[in-house]
C-alpha positions in Angstrom: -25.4 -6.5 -16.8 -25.6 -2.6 -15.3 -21.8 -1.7 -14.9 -21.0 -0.6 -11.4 -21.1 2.7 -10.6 -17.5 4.5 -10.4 -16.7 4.5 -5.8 -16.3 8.0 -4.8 -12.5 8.5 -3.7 -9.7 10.5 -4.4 -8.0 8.2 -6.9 -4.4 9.8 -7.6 -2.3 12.6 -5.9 0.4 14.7 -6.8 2.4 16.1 -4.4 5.4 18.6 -4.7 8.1 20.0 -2.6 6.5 18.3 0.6 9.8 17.7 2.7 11.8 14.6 0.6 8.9 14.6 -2.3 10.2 16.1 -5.3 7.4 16.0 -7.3 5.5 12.7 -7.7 2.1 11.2 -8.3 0.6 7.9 -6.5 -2.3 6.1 -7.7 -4.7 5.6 -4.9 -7.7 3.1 -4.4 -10.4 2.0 -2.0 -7.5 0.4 0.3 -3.7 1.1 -0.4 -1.1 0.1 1.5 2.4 2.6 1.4 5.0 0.0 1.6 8.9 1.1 2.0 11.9 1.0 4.9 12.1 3.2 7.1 12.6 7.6 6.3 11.3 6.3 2.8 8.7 9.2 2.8 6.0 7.1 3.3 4.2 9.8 6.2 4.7 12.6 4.1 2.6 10.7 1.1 -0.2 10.9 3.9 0.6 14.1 5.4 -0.2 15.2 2.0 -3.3 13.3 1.4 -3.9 15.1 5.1 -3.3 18.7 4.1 -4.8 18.8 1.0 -8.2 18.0 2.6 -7.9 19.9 5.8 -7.2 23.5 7.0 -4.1 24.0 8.3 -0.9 25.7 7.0 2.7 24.2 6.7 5.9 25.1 8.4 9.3 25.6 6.9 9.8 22.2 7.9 7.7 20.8 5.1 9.2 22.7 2.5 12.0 20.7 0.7 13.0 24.1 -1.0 11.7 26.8 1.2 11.5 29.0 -1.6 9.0 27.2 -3.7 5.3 26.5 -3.4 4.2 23.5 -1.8 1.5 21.7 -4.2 -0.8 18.8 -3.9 -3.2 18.1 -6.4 -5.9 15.3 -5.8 -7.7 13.5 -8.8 -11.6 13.1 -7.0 -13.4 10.9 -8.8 -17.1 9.1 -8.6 -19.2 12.5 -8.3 -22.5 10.6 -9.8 -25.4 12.5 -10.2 -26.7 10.7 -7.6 -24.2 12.0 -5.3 -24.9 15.7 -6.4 -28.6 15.4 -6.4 -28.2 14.4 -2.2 -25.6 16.9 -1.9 -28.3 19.2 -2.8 -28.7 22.0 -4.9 -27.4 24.6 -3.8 -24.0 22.9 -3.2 -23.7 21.0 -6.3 -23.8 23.9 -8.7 -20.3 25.2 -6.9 -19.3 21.5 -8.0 -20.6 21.1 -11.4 -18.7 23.5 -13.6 -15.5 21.2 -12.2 -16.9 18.3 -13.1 -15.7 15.9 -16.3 -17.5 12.6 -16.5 -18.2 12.3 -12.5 -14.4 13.2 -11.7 -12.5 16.7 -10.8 -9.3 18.2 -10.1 -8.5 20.3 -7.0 -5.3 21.2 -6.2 -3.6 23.3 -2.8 -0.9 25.6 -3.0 1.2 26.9 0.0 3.8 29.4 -1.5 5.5 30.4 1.4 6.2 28.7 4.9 3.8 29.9 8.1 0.8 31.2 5.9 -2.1 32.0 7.6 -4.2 29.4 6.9 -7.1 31.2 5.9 -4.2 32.4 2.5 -3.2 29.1 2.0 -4.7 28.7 -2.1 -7.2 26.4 -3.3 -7.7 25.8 -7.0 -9.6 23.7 -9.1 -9.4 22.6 -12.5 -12.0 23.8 -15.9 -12.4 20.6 -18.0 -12.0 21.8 -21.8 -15.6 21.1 -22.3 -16.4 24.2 -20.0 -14.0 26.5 -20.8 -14.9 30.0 -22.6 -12.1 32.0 -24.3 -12.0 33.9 -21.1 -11.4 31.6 -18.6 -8.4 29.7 -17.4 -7.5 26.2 -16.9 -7.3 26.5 -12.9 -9.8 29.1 -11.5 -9.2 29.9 -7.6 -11.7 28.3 -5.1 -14.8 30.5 -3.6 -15.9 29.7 0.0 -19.2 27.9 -1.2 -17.0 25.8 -3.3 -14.7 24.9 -0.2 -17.8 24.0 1.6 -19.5 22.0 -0.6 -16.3 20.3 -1.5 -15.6 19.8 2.4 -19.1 18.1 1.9 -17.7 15.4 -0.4 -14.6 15.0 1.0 -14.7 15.4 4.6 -11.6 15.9 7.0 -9.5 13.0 7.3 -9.0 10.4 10.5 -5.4 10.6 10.9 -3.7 7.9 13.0 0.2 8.5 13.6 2.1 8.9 16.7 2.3 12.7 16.8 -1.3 13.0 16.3 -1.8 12.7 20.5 -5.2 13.2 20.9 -6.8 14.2 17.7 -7.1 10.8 16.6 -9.3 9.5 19.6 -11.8 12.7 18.8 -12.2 12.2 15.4 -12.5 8.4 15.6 -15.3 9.2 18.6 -16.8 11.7 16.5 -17.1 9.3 13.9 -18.3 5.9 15.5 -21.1 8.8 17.0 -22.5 10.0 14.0 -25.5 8.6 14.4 -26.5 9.8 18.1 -25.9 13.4 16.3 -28.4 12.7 13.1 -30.7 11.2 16.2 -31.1 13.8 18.7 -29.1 16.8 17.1 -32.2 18.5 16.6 -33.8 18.1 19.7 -30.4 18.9 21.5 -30.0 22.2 19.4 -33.8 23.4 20.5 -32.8 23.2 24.0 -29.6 25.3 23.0 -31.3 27.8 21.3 -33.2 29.0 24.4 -29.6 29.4 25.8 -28.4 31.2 22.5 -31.2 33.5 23.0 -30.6 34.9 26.4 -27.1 35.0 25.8 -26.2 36.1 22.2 -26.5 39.9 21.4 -29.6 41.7 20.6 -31.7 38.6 21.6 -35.1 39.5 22.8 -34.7 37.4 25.8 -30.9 38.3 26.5 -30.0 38.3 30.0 -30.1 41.4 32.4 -26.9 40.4 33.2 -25.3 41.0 29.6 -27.5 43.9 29.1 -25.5 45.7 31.9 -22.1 44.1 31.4 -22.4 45.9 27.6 -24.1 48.9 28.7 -21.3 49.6 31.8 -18.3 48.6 29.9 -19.4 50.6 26.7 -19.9 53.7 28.6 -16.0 53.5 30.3 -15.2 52.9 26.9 -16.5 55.8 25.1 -14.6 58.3 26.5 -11.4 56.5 25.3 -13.0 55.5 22.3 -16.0 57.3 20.7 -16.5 55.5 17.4 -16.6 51.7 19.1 -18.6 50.0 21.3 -18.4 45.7 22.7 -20.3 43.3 22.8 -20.2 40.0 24.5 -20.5 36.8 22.4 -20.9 33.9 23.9 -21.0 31.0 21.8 -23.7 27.9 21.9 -21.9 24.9 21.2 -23.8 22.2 19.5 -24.0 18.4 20.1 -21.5 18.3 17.4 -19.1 19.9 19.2 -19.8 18.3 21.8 -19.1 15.1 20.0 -15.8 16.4 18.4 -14.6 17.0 22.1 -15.0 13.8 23.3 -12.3 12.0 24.5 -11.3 8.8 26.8 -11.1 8.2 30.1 -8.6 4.9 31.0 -9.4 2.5 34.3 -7.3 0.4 35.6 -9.2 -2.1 36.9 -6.7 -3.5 39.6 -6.5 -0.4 41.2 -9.3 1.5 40.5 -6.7 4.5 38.8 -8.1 6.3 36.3 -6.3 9.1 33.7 -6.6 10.2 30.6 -6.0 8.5 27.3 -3.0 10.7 26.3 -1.4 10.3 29.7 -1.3 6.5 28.3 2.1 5.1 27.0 2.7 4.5 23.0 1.7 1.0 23.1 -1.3 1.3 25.1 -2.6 4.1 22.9 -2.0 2.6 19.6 -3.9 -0.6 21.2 -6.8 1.7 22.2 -7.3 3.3 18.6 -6.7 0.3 16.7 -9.7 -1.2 18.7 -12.0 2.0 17.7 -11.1 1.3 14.6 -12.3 -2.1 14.8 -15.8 -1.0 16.8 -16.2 1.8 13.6 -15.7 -1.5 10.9 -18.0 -3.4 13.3 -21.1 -0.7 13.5 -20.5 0.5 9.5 -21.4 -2.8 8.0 -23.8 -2.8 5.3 -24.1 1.2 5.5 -23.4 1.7 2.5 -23.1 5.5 3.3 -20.3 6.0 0.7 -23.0 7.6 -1.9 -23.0 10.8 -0.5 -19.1 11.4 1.2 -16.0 9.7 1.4 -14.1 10.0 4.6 -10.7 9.1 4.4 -8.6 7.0 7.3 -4.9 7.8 7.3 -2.7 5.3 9.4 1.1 5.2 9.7 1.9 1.2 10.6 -1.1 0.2 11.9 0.6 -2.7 13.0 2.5 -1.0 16.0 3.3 -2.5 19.3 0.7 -5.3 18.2 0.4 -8.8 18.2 0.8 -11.2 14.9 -3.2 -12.3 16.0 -3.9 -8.5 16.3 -2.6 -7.4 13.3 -4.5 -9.7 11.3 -7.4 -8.7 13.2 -6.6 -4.8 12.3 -6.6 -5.7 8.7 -9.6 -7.1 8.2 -11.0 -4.2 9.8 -9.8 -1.6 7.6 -10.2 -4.1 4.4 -13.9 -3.7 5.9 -14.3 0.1 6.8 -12.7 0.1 2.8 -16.1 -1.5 1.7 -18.1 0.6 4.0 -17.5 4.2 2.7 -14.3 5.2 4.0 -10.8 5.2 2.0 -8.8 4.0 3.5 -4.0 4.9 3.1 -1.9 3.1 5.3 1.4 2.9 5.9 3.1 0.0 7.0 5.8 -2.8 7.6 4.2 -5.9 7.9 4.0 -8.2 5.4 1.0 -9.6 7.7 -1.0 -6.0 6.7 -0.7 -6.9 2.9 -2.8 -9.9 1.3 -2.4 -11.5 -2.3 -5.3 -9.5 -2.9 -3.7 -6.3 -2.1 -0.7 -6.8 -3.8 -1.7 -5.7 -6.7 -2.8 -1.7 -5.7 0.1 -1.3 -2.9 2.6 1.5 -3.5 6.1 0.5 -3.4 7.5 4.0 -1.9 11.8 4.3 -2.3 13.8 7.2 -1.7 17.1 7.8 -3.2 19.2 11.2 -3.3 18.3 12.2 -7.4 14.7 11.8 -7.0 13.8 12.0 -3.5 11.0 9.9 -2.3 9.1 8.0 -5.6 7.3 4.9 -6.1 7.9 2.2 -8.0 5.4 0.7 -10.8 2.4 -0.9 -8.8 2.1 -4.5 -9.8 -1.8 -3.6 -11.4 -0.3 -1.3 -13.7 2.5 -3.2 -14.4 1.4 -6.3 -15.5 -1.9 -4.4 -17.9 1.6 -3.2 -19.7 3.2 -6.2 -20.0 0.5 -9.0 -20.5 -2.6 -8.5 -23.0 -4.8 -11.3 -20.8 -3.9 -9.1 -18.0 -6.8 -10.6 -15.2 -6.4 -13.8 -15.2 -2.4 -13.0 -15.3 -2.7 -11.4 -12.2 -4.3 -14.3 -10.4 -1.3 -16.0 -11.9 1.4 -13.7 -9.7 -0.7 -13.3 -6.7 -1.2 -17.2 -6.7 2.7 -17.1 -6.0 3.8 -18.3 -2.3 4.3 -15.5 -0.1 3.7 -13.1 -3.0 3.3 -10.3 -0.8 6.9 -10.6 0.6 8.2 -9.7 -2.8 6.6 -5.8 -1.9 8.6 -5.7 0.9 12.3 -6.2 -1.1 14.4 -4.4 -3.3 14.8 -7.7 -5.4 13.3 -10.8 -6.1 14.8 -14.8 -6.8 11.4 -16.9 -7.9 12.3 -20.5 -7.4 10.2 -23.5 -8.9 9.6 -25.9 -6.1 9.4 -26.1 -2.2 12.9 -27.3 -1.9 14.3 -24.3 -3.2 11.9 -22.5 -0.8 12.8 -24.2 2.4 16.0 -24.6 1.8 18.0 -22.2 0.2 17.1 -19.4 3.1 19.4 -21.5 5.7 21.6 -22.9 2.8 22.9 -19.3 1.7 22.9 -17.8 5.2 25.6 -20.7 6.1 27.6 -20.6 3.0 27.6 -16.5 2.8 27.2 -15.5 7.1 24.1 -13.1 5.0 20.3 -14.0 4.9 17.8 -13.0 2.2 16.7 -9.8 4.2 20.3 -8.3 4.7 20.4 -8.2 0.9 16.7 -7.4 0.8 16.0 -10.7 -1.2 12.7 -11.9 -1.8 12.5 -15.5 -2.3 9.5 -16.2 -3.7 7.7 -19.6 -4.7 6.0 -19.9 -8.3 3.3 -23.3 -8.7 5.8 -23.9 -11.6 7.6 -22.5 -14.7 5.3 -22.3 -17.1 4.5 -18.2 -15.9 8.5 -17.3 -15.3 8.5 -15.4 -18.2 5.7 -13.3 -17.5 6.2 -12.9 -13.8 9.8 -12.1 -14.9 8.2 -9.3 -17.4 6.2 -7.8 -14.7 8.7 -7.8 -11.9 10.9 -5.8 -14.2 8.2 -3.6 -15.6 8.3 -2.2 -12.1 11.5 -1.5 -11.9 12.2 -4.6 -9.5 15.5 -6.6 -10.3 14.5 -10.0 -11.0 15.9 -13.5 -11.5 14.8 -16.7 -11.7 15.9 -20.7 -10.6 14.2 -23.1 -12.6 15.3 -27.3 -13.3 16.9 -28.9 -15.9 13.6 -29.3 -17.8 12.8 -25.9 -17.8 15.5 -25.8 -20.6 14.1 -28.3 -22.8 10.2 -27.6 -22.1 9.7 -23.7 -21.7 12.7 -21.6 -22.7 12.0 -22.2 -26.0 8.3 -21.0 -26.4 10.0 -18.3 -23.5 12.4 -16.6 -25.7 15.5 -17.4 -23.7 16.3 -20.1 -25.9 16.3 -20.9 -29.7 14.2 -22.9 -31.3 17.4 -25.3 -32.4 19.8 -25.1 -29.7 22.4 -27.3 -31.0 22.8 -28.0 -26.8 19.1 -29.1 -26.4 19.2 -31.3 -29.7 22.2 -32.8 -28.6 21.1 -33.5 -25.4 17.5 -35.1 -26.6 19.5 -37.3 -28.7 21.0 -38.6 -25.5 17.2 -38.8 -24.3 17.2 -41.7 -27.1 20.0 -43.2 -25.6 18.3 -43.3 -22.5 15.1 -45.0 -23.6 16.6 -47.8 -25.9 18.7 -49.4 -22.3 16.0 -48.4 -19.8 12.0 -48.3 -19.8 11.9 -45.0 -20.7 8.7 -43.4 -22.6 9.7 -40.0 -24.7 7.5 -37.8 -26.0 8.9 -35.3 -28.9 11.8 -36.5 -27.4 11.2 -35.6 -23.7 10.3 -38.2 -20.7 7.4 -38.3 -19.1 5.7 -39.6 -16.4 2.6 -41.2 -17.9 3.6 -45.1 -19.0 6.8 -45.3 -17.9 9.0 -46.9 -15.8 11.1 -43.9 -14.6 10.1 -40.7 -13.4 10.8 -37.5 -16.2 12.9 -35.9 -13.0 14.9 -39.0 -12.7 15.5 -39.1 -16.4 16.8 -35.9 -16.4 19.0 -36.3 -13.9 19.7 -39.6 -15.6 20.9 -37.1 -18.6 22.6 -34.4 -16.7 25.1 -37.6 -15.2 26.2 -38.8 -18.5 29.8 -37.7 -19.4 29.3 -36.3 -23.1 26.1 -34.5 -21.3 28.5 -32.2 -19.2 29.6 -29.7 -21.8 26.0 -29.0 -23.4 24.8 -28.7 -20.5 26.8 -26.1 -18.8 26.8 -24.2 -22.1 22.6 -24.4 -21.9 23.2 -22.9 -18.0 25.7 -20.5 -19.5 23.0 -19.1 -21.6 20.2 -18.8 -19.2 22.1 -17.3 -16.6 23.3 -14.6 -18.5 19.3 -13.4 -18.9 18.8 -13.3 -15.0 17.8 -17.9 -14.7 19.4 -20.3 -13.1 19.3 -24.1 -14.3 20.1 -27.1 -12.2 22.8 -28.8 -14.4 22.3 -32.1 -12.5 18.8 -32.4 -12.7 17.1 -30.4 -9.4 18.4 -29.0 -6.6 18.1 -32.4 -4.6 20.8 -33.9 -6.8 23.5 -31.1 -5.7 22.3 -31.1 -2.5 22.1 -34.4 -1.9 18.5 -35.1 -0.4 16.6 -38.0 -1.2 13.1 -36.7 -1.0 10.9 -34.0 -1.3 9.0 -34.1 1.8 9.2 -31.5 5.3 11.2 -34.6 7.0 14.3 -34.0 4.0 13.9 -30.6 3.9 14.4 -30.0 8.2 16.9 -32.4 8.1 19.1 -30.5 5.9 18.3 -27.4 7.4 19.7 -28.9 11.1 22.7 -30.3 9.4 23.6 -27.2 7.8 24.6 -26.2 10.9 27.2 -28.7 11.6 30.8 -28.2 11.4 31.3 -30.5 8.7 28.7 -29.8 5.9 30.9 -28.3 3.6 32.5 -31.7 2.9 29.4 -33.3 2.7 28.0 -31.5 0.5 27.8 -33.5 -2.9 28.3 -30.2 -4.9 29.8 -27.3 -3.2 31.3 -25.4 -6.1 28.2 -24.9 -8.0 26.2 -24.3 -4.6 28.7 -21.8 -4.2 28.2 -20.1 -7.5 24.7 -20.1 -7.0 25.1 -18.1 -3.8 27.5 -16.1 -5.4 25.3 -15.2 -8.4 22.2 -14.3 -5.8 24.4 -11.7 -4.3 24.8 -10.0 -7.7 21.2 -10.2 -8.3 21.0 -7.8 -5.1 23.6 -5.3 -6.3 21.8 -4.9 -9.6 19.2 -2.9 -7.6 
């Protein structure tokens, strides 16, 4: 099978001394959420991605030390020969000598704040492969260069509240694309009659001109001898016409009509977010992405909409990501990231030392960690509410629903805190066998990590996991209690475990069956001893439902509990409320470990 050919994007950026970025790179692909709290640095990452791609200079604003350069450098890769063969010729020899394997690296440099823009450096990088003794590793763009590279990469859509109207005229210029390739031609013919009885010298140029520069040269010349004026007029095209456009907004009750940026916040963002979704709509199966990558920069997409509209949102940019455009947003909605996305989203932090940086993205984190790396990461994404996990600063995996349902209202009544005030993630696994590895990979990116598992965890994985030895003296003692078990009850063991299959009690019941017998109650805390002190949490009596008290594992149990947990007397009533206490206790060091 032909491999698919490399998508043209820019595929890493580092940026430096960009307000509260130091100097740090982010990976980048075809969709990539920036996730972080608030003043986390998350718009300067895309102010960034912005300047380096457009022409404008910075203010001493933007300078975190005002007396250093401000840098970007972009990684561009996926220049095929087929993309430099429709870019043409003439443009793709500025390209080439910048070229290594179909990628290149251009970098901006502002040194001081206020630059004219037209100063502001552009440099791009000389693989070794075409270097000479003579040359140097970053050479300093021409003007052809800039415009065939403009070619490539085109100006980005920028969508942020201090945009005002910018964004509506480049999403309009956009969507009409295609009206320019149709009639741009025709509309410039029509033009050029214009052009030529109004531009200078033109054989047609209008007696009107012809006087106006003849009169005011001859007042000039006495003041002036060596100069003379002309009067320039210039011929827009349909493009700028296009780039131009704007909105006009009706209210319909009333008839009132104003313009778009005359509009409030909410109804703005509304407005743009459904361009966005009319320029998904019409790109569909375009396929245009060959030739130039636009890139769409959002900051929380997700403003002042609805959960239905949100969703709506992100299938639209997942699409316009498939349809040629790249596509960097920032956001706080758990809603805007997917399973699927998990893996490529930037976890963006700031702290005082380092300034805004990102953690270790779950992709790259997990190729480090685990050699069977794909199908591991359909593992972690299968995990319930997986996505939350990118929204925390630590993360408790639990191993069944209980523990999912319950323990948010549980520890919110026991500590007066809930999961998000200590920036908790509580996440579901489909079961223990992958704790290790997710544990490995949470921690590979930096993200504190702990674990709650059941009894059997103990005596069926933490073995083969490493956070047991292959003797424990606790888990032999304990399975000869097993024995004990099965000679006074119908009881099938396997390598002297329970289970299910042929027996008259459940391996859950067994266990907590163990875990009540008196000469159990020292090995057993010794085995939770152990576990705890690597970051996991074992139910000493069995599961969760035996501290707790519930008899079933159903939604019925599970709301039940949650409704008496707000009752005046559930502290008495609850069967164990020193280890439930201690639980809660240990969850709230998990978060300080961050």
């Amino acid at each position: 099978m032909q491999a698919q050919p490399q998508p043209l994007r820019l595929s890493e950026i580092t940026i430096s001394n960009l307000r509260s970025i130091q100097r740090q790179t982010f990976p980048l692909s075809g969709i990539t959420a920036l996730i972080g709290y608030n003043n986390a640095g998350k718009t300067n990452i895309l102010m960034g991605i912005r300047w380096l791609l457009s022409k404008f200079s910075l203010d001493i604003s933007f300078f975190d030390d005002p007396n250093q350069p401000v840098e970007v450098e972009g990684l561009f890769e996926g220049i095929s020969e087929t993309v430099l063969n429709r870019l043409g010729e003439e443009k793709a020899v500025e390209i080439t000598p910048f070229l290594n394997n179909g990628s290149m690296r251009v970098k901006k440099v502002q040194r001081v704040p206020g630059e004219v823009p037209e100063n502001v450096e552009l440099w791009a990088f000389v693989p070794t492969n075409r270097k000479t003794e003579r040359r140097k590793d970053w050479v300093r763009c021409s003007d052809a260069f800039r415009h065939a590279f403009r070619r490539l990469f085109p100006e980005p859509i920028a969508i942020w509240d201090f945009e005002g109207n910018q964004a509506f005229t480049k999403l309009l210029h956009e969507i009409f694309k295609p009206l320019e390739r149709r009639f741009g031609g025709e509309f410039n013919d029509i033009l050029s009659k214009f052009s030529d009885m109004l531009s200078p010298g033109g054989e047609n140029q209008a007696a009107e001109i012809q006087s106006f520069d003849r009169d005011v040269n001859e007042k000039l010349k006495p003041l002036f001898p060596s100069v003379r004026v002309e009067l320039d007029i210039p011929i827009p095209t349909l493009e700028t016409f296009l780039k131009n456009a704007t909105l006009k907004v009706i209210d319909e009750d009333d008839g009132f009509e104003r313009d778009i940026n005359r509009m409030g916040a909410g109804s703005q963002r509304a407005i743009q977010m459904a361009l966005v979704r009319y320029l998904a709509e019409i790109k569909k199966h375009h396929n245009n992405h060959y030739l130039s990558r636009t890139m769409l920069l959002i900051d929380s997409p997700e403003l002042y909409l609805h959960p239905q509209a949100v969703e709506l949102i992100r299938v639209a940019l997942k699409n316009l990501s498939n349809e040629g455009y790249q596509v960097i947003y920032a956001t706080h909605s758990a809603q805007m990231v997917t399973s699927e996305d998990v893996s490529t989203s930037l976890l963006i932090r700031k702290n005082k030392e380092r300034g805004t940086y990102m953690r270790k993205r779950m992709e790259d984190a997990v190729h480090q960690v685990i050699q069977d790396a794909p199908s591991q990461l359909q593992m972690l994404f299968s995990l319930s509410n997986s996505n939350e996990l990118l929204f925390a600063d630590y993360v408790l995996l639990t191993e069944g629903k209980t523990e999912w349902r319950v323990l948010p209202a549980l520890f919110e009544r026991l500590t007066g805190q809930s999961f998000a005030l200590i920036k908790c993630a509580l996440v579901r696994q489909g079961g223990v066998s992958n704790t290790r590895k997710s544990m490995q990979v949470l921690s590979a990116m930096d993200m504190p990590v702990r674990a709650i598992v059941d009894l059997d965890y103990a005596f069926t994985t933490a073995t083969r996991d490493g956070f047991l030895e292959p003797n424990d003296p606790d888990i032999r003692f304990c399975t000869n209690l097993f024995r004990e078990l099965a000679f006074h009850n119908h009881l099938r063991l396997v390598n002297g475990r329970p289970v299910n299959k042929h027996s008259n009690i459940s391996a859950s019941k067994a266990y907590a069956m163990m875990a009540a017998m008196p000469e159990a109650e020292t090995p057993i805390k010794s085995i939770h001893m152990k576990l705890r002190q690597q970051g996991i949490w074992v139910w000493t009596k069995g599961a969760i439902e035996e501290h707790l008290g519930l008899e079933a594992k159903n939604e019925t149990a599970w709301s039940n509990f949650i409704e008496r947990c707000k009752g005046q007397n559930f502290v008495k009533n609850l069967p164990d409320y020193e280890g439930i206490e201690a639980l809660c206790q240990w969850i709230i060091d998990g978060s300080r470990e961050v």
